[in-house]
Each structure stands twice: as C-alpha cells, then as structure tokens.
MMTF fields as JSON, N, C-alpha, C and O atoms, coordinates in Angstrom:
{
  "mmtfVersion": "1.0.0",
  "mmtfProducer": "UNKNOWN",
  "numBonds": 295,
  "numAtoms": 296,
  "numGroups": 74,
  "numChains": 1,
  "numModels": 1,
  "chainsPerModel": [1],
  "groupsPerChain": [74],
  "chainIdList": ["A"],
  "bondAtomList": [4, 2, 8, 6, 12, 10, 16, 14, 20, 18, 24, 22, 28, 26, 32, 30, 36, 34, 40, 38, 44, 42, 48, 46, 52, 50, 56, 54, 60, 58, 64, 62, 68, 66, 72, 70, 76, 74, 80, 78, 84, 82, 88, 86, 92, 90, 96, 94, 100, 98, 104, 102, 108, 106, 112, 110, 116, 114, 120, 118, 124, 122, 128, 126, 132, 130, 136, 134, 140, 138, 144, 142, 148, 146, 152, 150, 156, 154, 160, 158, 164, 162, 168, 166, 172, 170, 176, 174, 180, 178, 184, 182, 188, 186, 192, 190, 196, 194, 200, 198, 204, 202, 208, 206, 212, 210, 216, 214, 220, 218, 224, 222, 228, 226, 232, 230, 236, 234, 240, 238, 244, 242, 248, 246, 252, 250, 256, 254, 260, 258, 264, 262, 268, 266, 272, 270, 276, 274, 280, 278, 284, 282, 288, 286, 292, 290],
  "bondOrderList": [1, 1, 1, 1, 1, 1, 1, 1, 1, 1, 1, 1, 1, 1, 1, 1, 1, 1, 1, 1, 1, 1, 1, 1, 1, 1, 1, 1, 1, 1, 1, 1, 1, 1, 1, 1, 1, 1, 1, 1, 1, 1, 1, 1, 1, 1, 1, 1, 1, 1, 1, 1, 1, 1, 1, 1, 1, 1, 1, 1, 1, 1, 1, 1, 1, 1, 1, 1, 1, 1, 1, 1, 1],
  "groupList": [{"groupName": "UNK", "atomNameList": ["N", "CA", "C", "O"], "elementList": ["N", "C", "C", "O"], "formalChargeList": [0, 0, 0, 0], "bondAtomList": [1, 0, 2, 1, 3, 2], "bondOrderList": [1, 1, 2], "singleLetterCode": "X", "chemCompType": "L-PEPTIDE LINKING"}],
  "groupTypeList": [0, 0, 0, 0, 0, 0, 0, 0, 0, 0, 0, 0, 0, 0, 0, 0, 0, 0, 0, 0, 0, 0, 0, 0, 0, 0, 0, 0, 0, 0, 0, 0, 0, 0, 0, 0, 0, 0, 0, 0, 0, 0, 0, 0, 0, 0, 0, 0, 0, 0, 0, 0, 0, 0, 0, 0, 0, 0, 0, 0, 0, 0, 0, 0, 0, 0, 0, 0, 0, 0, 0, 0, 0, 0],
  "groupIdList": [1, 2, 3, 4, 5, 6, 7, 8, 9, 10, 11, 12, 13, 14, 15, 16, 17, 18, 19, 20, 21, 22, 23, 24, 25, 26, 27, 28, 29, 30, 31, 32, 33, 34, 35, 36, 37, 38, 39, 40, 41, 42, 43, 44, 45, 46, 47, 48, 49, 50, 51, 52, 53, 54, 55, 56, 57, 58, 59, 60, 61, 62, 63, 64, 65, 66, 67, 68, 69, 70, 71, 72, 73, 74],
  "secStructList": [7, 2, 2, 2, 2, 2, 2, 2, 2, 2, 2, 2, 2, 2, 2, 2, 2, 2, 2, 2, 2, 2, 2, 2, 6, 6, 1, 7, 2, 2, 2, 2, 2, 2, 6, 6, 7, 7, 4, 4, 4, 2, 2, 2, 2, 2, 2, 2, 2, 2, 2, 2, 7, 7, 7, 7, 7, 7, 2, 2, 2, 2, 2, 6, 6, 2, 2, 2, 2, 2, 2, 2, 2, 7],
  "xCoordList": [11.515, 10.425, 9.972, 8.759, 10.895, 10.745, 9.348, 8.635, 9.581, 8.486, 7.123, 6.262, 6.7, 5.618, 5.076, 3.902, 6.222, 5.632, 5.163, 4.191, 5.729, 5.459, 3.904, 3.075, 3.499, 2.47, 1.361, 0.422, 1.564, 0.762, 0.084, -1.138, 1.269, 0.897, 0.275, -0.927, 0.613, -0.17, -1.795, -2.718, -1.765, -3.139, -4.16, -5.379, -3.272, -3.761, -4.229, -5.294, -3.327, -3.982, -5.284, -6.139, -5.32, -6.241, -7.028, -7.684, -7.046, -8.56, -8.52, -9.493, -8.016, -8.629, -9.032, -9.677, -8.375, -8.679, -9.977, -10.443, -10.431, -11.635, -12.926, -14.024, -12.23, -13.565, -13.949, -15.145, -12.835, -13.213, -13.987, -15.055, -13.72, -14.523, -15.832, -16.816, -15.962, -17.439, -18.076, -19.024, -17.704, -18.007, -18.627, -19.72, -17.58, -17.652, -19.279, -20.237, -18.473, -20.099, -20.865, -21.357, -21.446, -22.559, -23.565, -24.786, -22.856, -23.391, -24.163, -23.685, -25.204, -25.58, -24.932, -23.73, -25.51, -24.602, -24.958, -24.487, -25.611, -25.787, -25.155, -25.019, -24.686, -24.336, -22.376, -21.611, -22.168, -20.947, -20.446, -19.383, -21.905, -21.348, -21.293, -20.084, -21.833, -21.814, -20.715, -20.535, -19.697, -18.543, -17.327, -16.156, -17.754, -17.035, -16.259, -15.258, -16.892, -16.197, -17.49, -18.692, -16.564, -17.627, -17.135, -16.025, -17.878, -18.239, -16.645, -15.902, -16.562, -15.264, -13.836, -12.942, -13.929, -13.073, -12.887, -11.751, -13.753, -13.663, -12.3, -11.422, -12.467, -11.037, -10.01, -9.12, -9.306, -8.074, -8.148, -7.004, -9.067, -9.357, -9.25, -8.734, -9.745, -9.109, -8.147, -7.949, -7.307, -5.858, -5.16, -4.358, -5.204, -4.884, -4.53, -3.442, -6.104, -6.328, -5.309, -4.686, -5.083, -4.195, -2.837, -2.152, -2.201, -1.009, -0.634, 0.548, -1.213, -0.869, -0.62, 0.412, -1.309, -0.694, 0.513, 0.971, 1.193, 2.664, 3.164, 2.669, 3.825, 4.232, 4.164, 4.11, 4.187, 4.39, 5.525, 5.678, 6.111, 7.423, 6.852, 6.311, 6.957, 6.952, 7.728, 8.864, 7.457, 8.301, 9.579, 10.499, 9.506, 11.123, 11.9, 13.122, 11.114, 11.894, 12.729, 13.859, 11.807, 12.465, 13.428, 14.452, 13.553, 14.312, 15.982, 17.059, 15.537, 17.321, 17.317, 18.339, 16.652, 17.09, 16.626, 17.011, 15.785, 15.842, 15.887, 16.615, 15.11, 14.37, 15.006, 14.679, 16.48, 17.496, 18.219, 18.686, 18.564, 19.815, 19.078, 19.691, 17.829, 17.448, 17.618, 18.288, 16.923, 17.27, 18.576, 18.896, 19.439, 20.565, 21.552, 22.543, 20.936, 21.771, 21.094, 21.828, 19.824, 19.401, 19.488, 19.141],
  "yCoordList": [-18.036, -17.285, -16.116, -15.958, -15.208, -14.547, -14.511, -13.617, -16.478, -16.546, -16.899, -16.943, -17.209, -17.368, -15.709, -15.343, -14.93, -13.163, -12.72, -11.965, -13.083, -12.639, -13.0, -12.119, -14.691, -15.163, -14.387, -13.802, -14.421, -13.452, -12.451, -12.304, -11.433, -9.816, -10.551, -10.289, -11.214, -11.181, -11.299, -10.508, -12.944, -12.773, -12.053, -12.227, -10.978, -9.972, -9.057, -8.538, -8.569, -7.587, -7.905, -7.079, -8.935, -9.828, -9.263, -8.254, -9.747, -9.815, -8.169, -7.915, -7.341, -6.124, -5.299, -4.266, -6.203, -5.549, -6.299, -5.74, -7.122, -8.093, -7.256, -7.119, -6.8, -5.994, -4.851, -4.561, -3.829, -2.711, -2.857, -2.255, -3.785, -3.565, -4.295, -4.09, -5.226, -5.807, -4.651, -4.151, -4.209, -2.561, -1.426, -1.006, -1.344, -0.225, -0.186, 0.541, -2.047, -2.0, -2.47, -3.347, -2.092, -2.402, -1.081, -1.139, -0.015, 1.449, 1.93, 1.586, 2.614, 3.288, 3.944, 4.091, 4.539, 5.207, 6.613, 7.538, 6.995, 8.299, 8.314, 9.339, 7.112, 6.888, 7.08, 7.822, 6.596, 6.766, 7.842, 8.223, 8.705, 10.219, 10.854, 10.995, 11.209, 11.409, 11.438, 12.456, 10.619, 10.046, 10.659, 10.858, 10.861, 11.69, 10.225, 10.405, 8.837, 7.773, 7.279, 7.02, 7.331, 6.789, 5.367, 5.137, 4.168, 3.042, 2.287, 1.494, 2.922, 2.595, 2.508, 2.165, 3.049, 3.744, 2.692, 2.528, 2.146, 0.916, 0.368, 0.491, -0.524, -1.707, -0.636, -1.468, 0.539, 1.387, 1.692, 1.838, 1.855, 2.435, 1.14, 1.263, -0.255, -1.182, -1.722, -2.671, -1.574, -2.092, -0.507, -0.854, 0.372, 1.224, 0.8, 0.749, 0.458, 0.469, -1.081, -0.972, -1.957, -3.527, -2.894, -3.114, -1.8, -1.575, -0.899, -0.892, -0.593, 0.669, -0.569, -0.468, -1.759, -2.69, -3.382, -4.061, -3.307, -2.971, -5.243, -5.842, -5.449, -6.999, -6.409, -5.244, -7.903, -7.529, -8.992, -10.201, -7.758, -9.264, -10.417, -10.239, -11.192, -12.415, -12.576, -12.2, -13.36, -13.566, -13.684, -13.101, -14.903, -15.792, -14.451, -14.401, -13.578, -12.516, -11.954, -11.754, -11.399, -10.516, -11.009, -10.4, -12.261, -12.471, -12.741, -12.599, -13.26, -13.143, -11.982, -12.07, -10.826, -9.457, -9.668, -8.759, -10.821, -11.185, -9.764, -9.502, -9.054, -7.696, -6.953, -5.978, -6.543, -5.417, -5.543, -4.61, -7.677, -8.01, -7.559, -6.883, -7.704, -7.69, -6.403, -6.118, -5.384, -3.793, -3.476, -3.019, -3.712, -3.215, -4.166, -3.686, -5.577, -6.085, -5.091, -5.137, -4.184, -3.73, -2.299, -1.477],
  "zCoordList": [15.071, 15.663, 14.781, 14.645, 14.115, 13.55, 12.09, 11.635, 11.685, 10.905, 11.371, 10.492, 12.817, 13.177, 13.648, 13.707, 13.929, 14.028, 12.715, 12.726, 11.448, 10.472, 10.241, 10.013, 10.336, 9.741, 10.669, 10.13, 12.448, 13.086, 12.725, 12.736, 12.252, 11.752, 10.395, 10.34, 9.509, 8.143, 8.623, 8.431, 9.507, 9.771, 10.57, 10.548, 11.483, 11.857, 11.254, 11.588, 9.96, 8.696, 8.017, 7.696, 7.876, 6.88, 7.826, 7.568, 8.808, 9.676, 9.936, 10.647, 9.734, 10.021, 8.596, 8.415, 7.701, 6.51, 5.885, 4.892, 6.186, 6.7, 6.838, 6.299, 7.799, 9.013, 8.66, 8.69, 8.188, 7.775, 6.869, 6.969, 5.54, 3.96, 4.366, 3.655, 5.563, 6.01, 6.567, 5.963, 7.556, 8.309, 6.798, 6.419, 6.461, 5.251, 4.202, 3.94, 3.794, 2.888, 3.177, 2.467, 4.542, 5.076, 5.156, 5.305, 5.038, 4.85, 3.766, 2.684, 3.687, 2.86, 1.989, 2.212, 0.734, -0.187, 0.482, -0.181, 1.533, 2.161, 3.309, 3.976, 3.657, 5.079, 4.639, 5.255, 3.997, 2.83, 2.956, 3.447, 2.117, 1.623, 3.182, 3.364, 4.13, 5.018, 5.498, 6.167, 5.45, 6.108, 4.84, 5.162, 3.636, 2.723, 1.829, 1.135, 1.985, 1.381, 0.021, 0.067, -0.983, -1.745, -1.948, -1.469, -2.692, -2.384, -2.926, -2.347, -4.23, -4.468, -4.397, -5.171, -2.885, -2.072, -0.796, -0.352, -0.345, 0.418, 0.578, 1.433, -0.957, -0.477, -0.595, -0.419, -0.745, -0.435, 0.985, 1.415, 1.926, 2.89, 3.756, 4.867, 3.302, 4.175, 3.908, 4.667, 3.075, 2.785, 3.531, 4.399, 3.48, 4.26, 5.773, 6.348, 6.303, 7.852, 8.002, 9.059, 7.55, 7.55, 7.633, 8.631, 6.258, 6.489, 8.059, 8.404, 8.564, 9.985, 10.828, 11.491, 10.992, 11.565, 11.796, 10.877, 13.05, 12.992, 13.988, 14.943, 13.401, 14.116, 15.492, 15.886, 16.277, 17.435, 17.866, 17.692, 18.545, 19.186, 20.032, 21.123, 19.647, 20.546, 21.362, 21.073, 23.112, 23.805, 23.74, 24.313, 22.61, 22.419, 21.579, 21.44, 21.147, 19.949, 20.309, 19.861, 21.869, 23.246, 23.529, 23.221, 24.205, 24.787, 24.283, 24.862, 22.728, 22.06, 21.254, 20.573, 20.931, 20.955, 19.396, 18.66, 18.693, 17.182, 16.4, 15.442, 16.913, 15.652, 15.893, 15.216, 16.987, 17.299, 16.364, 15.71, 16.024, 14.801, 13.866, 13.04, 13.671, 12.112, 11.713, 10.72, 12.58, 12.215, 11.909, 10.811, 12.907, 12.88, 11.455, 10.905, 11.116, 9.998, 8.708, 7.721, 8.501, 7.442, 7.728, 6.88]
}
C-alpha cells in the first residue's frame, strides 16, 4: 500500500505543480510585478507550492499502522 500512497502524492504534486506554472504564466509581466514575481521565478515557485504537499494515508495504511513502522524504523 505504501507504493500506491507514494504514486498518489507524486501525482498529486505534478498536478499542483501543473497548475500553479499554468496559473502563473498566464499573468502579465505587470500583473507579475504586482505580485513581486518575475517571470523567471515561476517554475521555483511551483516546484515550491508541489513540495508543501504532504502523502496522505490510505485506509489500508491506517489500519496496519504502515507509516508509525516506517517512522519509527527511520
């Protein structure tokens, strides 16, 4: 289970790191400055907003305690 949480959160990042740089450069270069981001600043700012994205346990994860062993084995 542990590797279908992983592939989840990956494709959860993607898609938010997706959205932001679609969001982002869709702005003006005044609309940008405004906001204090210049253009080349984008893809850091959505690889940023992807990392804050945290897994989320799956049922089956819960229920045999998977991510308590994993913490506690590291």
């Amino acid at each position: 289970m542990q590797l279908l949480t992983l592939i989840r959160t990956t494709w959860r990042r993607w898609a938010v790191m997706s959205e932001v740089h679609r969001e982002l450069s869709a702005y003006s270069e005044r609309e940008l400055a405004d906001l204090g981001i210049r253009r080349s600043e984008i893809a850091g700012i959505a690889r940023e907003a992807a990392a804050r994205i945290q897994p989320k346990m799956m049922k089956a994860d819960r229920k045999a305690g998977t991510f308590a062993k994993t913490a506690a084995a590291n």
